[in-house]
Structures are given as structure tokens and as C-alpha cells.
N, C-alpha and C positions, 0 to 999 in steps of 0.2 A: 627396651625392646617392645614390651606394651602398647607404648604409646606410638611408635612407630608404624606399629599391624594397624592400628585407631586410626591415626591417619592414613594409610594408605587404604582402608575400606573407606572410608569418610570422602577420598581424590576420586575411588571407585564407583563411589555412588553417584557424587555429583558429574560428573563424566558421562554416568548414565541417562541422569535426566537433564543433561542441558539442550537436547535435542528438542524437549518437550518446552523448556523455557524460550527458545528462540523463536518455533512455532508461533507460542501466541503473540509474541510481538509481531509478528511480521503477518498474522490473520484476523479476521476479524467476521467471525462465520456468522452473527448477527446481521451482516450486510445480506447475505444468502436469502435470509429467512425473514427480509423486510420485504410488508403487505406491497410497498410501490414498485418491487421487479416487475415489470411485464412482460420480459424474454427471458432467455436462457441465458446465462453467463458468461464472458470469453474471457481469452488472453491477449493479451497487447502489449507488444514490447518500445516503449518509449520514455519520456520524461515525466514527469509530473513536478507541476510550482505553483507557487502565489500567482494571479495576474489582480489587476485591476477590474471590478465591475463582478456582475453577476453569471454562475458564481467563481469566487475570488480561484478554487484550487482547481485543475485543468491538468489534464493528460493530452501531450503532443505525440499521436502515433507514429513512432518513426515510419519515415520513406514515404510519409503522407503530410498533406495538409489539413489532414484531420485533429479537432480539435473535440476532447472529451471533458464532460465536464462535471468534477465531485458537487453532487449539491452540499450545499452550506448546513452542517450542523449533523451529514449523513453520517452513518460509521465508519471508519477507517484503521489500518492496521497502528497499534500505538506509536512504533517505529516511523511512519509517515506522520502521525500527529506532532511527535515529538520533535520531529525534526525540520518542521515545513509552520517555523513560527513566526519568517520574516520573507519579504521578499528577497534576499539575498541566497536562499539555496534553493536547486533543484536536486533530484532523485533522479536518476536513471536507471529504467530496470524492469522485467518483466511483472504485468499487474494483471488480474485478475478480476475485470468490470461487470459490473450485476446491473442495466441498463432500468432507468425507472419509466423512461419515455419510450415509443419505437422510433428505430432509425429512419431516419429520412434526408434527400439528396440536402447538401447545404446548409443544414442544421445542429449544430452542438446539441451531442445527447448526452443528456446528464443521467447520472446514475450514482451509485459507492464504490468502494475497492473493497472487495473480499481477501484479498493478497498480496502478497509486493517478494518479488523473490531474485534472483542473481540483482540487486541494487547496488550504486553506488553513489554518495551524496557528496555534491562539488555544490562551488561558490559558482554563482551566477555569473557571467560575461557582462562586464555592463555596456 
């Protein structure tokens, strides 16, 4: 019966803090707090993947031909690192961009991901 109450506090606890474990995978508030922000931070709900060239990981804002772009080496939620190790997946799903350039007509603006949240990670279309 001991051991029972044991684990049943023990399913309780962790229940409690897995809200906080999920969090940090999915943020990465160092992107926030890096000296190259020049603006305010948004939300954008589209794809993020591998491409070719500089730099390689990119955000496609849905219902745009806008194309946003994670600099090389910037921070990112560990969930998007972990997951985004080959050209064969993309993420879909609402992110969280901290711009390090200003925007301008025509231009991929690069910046970090502070967040990544409703996601779902599918195999690329070839």
C-alpha cells in the first residue's frame, strides 16, 4: 500500500512539472536577449527546413512568398535543433522570430526563433 501512495505522488509530481519540461524544448529565450535583435519580435505561422545556401534553415510564411531566414549558428528551440538534422524534414507551426536585420521589400530577413509552438514535423515532399 506504501509503495502505491509513492508512486502515485511520484505520477503527481511529474505531471506537474512536465508543463515546465516541454517549455524549454520548444523556447529558447537567449534568442530574445541577443545584442543583433534590431526590432520587436513576432509571430509567424508557417514551415521551417534545410534549404541550400546561405543560410541553410528558413522559415516559409504561410499565404506568403516570404522567406525568413535562421542565421547559421543563431539559437533555436532544442526541438527544432533536434529535429531539423537533414534535408528530409520540415516543421510546421507557429514561431516566434526576433529579426536581427530590418525588414525591407524583397529581402530575406534573417534573424533566431525564440519559440515554435502548435508544430508538426512531416517528411519532406520530394
Amino acid at each position: 500500500m506504501r509503495s502505491m501512495r509513492r508512486g502515485f505522488w511520484l505520477l503527481q509530481l511529474t505531471l506537474a512539472f512536465a508543463p515546465f519540461a516541454l517549455a524549454s524544448d520548444t523556447e529558447n529565450l537567449s534568442c530574445r536577449n541577443d545584442s543583433r535583435v534590431v526590432a520587436a519580435c513576432y509571430s509567424v505561422h508557417g514551415r521551417v527546413s534545410n534549404w541550400n545556401g546561405n543560410p541553410t534553415r528558413r522559415i516559409w510564411v504561410a499565404g506568403t512568398k516570404r522567406l525568413l531566414g535562421v542565421r547559421d549558428g543563431a539559437p533555436m528551440p532544442k526541438v527544432l535543433e533536434d529535429t531539423l538534422t537533414s534535408f528530409d524534414v520540415e516543421v510546421y507551426g507557429d514561431f516566434e522570430f526576433c529579426p536581427f536585420k530590418p525588414q525591407r521589400p524583397g529581402v530575406m530577413q534573417v534573424g533566431c526563433v525564440v519559440k515554435v509552438a502548435n508544430y508538426q514535423i512531416k517528411a519532406r515532399k520530394q
